[in-house]
N, C-alpha and C positions, 0 to 999 in steps of 0.2 A: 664238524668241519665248517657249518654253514651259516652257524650260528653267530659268527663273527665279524659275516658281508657286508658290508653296506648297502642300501636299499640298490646304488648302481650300478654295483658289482653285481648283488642278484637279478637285476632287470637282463643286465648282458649275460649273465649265466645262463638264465632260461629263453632268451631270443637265441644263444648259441647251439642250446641243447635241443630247443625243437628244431633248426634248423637242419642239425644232423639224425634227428628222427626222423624228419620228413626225407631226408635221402636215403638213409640206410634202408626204410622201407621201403621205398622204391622201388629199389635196388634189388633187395631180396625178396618182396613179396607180389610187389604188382605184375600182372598180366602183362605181356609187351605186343606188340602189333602181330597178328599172325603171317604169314606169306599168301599172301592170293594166289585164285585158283588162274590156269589162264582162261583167257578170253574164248567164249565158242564151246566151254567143253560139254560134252553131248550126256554124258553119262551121270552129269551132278544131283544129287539128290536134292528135292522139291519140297520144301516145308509149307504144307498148302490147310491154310486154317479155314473151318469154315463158320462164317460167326450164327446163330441162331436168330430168329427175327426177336425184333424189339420189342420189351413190353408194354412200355410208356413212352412219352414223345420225350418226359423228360431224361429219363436214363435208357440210352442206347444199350441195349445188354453186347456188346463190344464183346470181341475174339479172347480166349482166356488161352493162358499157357499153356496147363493141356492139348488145347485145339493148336495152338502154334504148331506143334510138336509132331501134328498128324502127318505122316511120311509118306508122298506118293512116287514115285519115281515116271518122270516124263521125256524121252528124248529130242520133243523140239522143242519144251519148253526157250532153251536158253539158244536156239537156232535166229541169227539175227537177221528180222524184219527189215530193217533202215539203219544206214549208216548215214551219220552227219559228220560232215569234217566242217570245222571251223576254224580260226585263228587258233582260240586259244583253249579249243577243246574238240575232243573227237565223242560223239555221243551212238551209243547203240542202243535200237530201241527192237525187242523179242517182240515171237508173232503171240505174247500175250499181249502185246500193248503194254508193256513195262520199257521203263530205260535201263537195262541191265548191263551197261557199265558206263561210264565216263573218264576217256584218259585226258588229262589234262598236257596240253602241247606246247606251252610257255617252257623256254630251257631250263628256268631255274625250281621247274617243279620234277625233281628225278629223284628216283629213291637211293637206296646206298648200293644197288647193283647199275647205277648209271642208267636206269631205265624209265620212261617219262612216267607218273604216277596214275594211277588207277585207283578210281576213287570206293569203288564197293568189293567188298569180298563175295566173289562168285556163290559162298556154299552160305552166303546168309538170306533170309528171310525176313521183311519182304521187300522186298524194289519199289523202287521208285513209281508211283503210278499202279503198284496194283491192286485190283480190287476185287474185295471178298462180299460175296453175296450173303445174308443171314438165312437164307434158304438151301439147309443142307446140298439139293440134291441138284439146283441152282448153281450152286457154288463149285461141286464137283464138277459138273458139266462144262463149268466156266475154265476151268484147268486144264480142259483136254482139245476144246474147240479153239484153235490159232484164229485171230483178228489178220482181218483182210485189209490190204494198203496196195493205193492202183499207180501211186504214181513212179517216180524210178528209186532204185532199192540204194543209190549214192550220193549222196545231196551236198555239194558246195554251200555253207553258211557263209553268206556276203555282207547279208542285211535281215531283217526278218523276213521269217519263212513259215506256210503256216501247213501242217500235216493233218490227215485224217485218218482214223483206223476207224475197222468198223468188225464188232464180234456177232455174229447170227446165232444167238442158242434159240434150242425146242421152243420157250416161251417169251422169252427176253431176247432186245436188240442194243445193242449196246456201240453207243459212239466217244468217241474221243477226239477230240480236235487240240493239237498241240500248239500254240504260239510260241516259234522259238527266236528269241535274241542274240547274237555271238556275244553278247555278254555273261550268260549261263541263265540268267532266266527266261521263265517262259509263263505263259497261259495256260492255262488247260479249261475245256470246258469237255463235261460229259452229260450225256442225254440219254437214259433209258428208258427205251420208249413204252412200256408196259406197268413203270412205277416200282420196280421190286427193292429194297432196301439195299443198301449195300454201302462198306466200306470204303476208302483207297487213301492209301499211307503214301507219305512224302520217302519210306525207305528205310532201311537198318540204315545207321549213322557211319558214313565211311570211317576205315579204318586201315588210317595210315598211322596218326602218330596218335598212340594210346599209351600211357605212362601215367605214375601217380604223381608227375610234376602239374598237371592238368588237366581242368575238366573234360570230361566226355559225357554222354546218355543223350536227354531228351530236354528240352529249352522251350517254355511255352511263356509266349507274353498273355496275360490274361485281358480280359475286358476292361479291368479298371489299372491296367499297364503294370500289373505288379508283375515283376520275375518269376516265373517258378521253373525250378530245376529240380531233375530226379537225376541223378547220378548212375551209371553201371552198377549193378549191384545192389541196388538202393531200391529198385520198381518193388510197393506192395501188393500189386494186384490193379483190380482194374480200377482206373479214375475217369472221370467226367470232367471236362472246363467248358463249361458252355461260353459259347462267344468270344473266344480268345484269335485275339488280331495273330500270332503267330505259333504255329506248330514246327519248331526244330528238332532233327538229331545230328550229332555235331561231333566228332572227335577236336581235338589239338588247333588243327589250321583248316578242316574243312567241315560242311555243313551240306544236309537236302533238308530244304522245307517248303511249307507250304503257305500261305497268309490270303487275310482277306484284312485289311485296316479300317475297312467301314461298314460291313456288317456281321465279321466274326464268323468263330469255325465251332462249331461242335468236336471241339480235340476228344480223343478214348487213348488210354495211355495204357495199355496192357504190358506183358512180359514176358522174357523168355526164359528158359529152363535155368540158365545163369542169373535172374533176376534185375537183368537188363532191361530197359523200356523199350516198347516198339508202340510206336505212335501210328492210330488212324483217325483218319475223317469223316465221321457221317455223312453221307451224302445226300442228294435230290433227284429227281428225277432231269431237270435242267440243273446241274454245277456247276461254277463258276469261280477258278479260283487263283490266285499267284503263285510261284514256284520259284524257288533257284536252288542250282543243284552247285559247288563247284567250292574256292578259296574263301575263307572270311575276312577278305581285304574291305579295310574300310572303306578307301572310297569308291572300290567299285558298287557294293550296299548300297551306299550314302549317295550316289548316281541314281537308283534306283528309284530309292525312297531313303531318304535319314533313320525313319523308323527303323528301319531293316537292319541297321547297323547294332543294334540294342540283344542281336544276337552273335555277337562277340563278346562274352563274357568272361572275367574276369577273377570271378568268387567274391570272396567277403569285402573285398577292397576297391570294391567296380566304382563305387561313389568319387575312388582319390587315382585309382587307374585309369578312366576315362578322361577326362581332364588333362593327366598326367600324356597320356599316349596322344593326343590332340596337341599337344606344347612337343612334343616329339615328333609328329608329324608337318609342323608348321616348321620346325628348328630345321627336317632332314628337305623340305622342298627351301631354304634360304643357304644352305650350305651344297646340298645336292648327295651328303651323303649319309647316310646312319651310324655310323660311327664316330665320326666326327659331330654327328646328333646329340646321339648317347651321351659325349663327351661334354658336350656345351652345358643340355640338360643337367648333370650331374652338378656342372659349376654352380647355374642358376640356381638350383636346391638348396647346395649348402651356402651362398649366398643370403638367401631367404632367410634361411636358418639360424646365421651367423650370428647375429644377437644374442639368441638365447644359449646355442653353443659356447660362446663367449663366458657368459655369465654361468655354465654350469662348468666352464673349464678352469675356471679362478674357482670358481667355489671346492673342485676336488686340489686343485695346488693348497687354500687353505685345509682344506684336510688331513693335506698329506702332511703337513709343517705340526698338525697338532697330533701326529699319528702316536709320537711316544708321549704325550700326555693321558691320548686315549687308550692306549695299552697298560696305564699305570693304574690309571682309574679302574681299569677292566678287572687286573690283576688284585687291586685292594678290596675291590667290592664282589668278587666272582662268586659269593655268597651270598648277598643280597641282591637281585636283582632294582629292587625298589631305589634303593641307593643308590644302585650305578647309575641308574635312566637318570637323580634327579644332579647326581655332579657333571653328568654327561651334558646335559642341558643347560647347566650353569657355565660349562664349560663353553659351548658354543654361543652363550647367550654376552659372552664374555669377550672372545673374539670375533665376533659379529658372523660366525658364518650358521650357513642356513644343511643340516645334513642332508637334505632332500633338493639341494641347487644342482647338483649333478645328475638327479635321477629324467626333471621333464625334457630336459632334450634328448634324450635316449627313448624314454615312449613317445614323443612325437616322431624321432624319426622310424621306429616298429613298423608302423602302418605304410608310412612311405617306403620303405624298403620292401615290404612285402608287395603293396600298389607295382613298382616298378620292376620287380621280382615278375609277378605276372604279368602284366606287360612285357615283356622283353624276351619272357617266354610263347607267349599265345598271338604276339604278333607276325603274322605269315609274310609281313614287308620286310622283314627281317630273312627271310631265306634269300640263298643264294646275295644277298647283299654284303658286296667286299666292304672292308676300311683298309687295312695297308699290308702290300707286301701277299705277306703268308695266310693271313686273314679273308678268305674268300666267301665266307659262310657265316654270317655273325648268329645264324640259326644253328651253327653245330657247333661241336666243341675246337677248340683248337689242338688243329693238327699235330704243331710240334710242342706243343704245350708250355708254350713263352709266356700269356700272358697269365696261367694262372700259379707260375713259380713266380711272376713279377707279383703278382696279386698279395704270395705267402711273404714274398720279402716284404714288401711295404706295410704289409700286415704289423710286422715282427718287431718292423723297424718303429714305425707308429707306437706301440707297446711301452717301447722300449723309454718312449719320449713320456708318457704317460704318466701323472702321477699315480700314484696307488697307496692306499693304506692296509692292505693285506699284506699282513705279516706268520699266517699261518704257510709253512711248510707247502703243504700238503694244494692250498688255496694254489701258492704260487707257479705248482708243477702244471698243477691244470691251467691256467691262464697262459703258460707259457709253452703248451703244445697246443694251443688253438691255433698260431700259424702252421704247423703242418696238416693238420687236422681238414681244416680249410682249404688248404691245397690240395689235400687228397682228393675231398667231395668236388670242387671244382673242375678237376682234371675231365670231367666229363660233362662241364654244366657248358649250357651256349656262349660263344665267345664274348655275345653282345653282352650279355650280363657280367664275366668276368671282365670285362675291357667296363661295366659301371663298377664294379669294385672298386678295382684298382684304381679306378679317377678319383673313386669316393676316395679311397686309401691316401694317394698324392697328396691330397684337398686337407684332409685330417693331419697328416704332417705337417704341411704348411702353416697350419692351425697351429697348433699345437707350440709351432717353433714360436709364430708370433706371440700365444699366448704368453710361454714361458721368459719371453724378455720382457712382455706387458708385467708379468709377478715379479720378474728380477729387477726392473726400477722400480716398483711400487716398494719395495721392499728396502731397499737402497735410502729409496726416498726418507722412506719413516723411518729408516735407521739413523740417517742424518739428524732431521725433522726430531727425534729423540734426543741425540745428541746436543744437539743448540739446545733445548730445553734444559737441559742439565749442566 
């Protein structure tokens, strides 16, 4: 069947085909967001690890999944110390000195039962902020004794605020001073006054939007700024990063971490029973360290510190997605909307493009004209390979075309597709962001599912304009259910991305119509142009 593709047909076969692998499985295999517990509940079960002391200064011997796993059952653990309200987030902090939940209070952060989001799952382990002793019995103690906090248990966030909790165990004193911002970060510094070793993790990675359209796990910038991601599922055991400027965990559109940009964190990256990563921190007796817990919007990051921003990640494509989502972001603050962004964006690309799009779209018109001389040659030499490659070549050397004209604008636009594919996914400025009408979400799918049948039509119609040199049966069925196909998988992809499709789509017709009247005088011409010769 395949044997008879052309290198551009096979390039668009196998971008078509993992594009439906990567949703089918999705769909039928990945994990989806579970339901959180509510807020306060008394009875939840307490995943309380207790790490061992260290052997070396160089390797922390860090909390192993097993010890994650040790089950105590606490009733105030999750009883809440301080309530913080603020603009754009409500924060509760338990009498361990953990923040055991964060609802976010911006309108356009609600889940699908209309209720403002929540950014941790109650029944996971561990919170934000808490800290495991290496001294078994230390660490037990630390689980059952509540931290004491003297000022009022309701806090209006206006401006920055700054909290103190304070824990009294048998041999250890332990403080915690909170710096909080209404922007979601904050300071932490902790002080234990007797020196005992001990952990304190930035948190399980909230778990709102979890999907295999997207990454999730554990996001560590290292010392010399490289990336490293572990993915859900991915953690082998315990790792070491010494002196890494950031420790993330991160689902879809939110993030808790922790950072230090100028002297670096002793990151420990351990696991859970699902082989999940849960990140900690080695600590000091005096620590000292940055935090934000809350949306991965760029520029509230990029307010911060710019660094900060470098934990919005992207996957394989971050190098042409960052860039990309910057030229989006600059397009949606000179328009005012993202949709109408999206739409510009989309122009600009294939704009860019155009040249080489040009030159590989005459090159399949001359293909298409020499299709039954290539089916004849096919047919005389289907026996010798050797011979067909060398009439094949004569053939084309003959009418000046090139077989590989049609293939490089197709792998250049691969990566761009996919670049913008994740972008348009993993940007959270995209929720709740209208463009027209029915469109109120270009972070969900569309409601009445207009633009991804306009998507299939344009799809079809584009096709249809298309030259082709597939002349197999069998080739032509499958090329010609790829608009419904498409439309299927779309019906549930975000609208922002179906509304780039379908521009793309527009763009590639328009293309296409002008190319073919560019072939239809060049054609004309030299028919003339032949004529007068003769």
């Amino acid at each position: 069947m395949f044997e008879n593709m052309s290198m551009n047909q096979r390039v668009l076969l196998a971008t078509v085909l993992s594009l439906v692998i990567f949703v089918v499985y999705d769909y039928f295999f990945m994990p989806k967001s579970a339901p959180q517990s509510e807020l306060n509940s008394s009875k939840a079960t307490q995943q309380i690890a207790a790490p061992q002391a260290a052997k070396t200064s160089e390797h922390h011997n860090a909390p192993t999944s097993s010890q994650i796993n040790l089950s105590h059952s606490q009733n105030f653990t999750n009883d809440i110390l301080l309530t913080i309200r603020g603009k754009h987030f409500n924060m509760y902090i338990d009498k361990l000195g953990r923040i055991s939940q964060v609802i976010l209070e911006d309108k356009r952060y609600k889940d699908e039962k209309g209720e403002q989001i929540k950014l941790f799952d109650e029944a996971k382990l561990p919170k934000p902020l808490e800290i495991r002793f290496s001294d078994t019995a230390l660490n037990s103690e630390a689980f059952k004794v509540p931290y004491t906090y003297s000022g009022p248990k309701d806090v209006k966030l206006d401006g920055k605020r700054v909290f103190t909790f304070t824990q009294n165990l048998s041999h250890e004193k332990v403080t915690k001073t909170i710096t909080l911002y209404p922007d979601g970060h904050y300071n932490v510094d902790v002080k234990v006054a007797n020196g005992s070793e001990y952990f304190i993790s930035p948190g399980y990675r909230p778990n709102i939007k979890v999907d295999g359209y997207t990454l999730h796990g554990a996001l560590i910038k290292e010392a010399d700024n490289t990336i490293t991601i572990i993915e859900d599922g991915d953690a082998k055991g315990t790792e070491t990063f010494k002196k890494a400027k950031i420790a993330a965990a991160f689902d879809r559109y939110y993030s808790t971490f922790f950072y230090d940009l100028q002297n670096g964190l002793d990151v420990i990256v351990t696991k859970d029973s699902e082989d999940n990563p849960i990140l900690f921190v080695h600590g000091s007796p005096n620590f000292h360290i940055g935090a934000y817990v809350g949306p991965k919007e760029y520029e509230r990051l990029k307010k911060i510190n710019p660094e900060l921003t470098d934990v919005i990640e992207y996957g394989f494509f971050t190098f042409i997605a960052k860039p990309m989502f910057k030229a989006l972001l600059a397009l949606y603050h000179f328009v005012g909307n993202w949709g109408w962004a999206i739409v510009i964006l989309t122009i600009i690309i294939r704009i860019i493009l155009f040249p080489l799009t040009l030159k590989g779209m005459l090159s399949m018109q001359k293909l298409k004209d020499l299709a039954p001389k290539i089916k004849e040659i096919q047919q005389k030499y289907k026996g010798d390979p050797q011979k067909m490659n060398a009439h094949m070549m004569q053939l084309y050397k003959k009418y000046k075309v090139n077989p590989m004209g049609g293939c490089l604008p197709m792998l250049l636009q691969i990566p761009i597709f996919f670049a913008i594919y994740r972008v348009l996914l993993n940007a959270i400025e995209l929720k709740g962001a209208p463009w027209i009408l029915w469109i109120t979400d270009l972070s969900e799918k569309d409601p009445y599912f207009v633009l991804p049948i306009l998507m299939g039509a344009t799809m079809y119609i584009h096709q249809k304009l298309t030259p082709t040199t597939i002349t197999d049966p069998m080739q032509k069925k499958l090329f010609e259910w790829l608009p419904i196909v498409f439309t299927f998988f779309f019906l549930t992809f975000p609208a922002g991305l179906t509304l780039y499709w379908f521009t793309n789509n527009i763009l590639s017709i328009i293309q296409q119509l002008i190319v073919n009247k560019i072939f239809q005088s060049r054609k004309i011409a030299a028919k003339e142009s032949h004529e007068r010769s003769n």
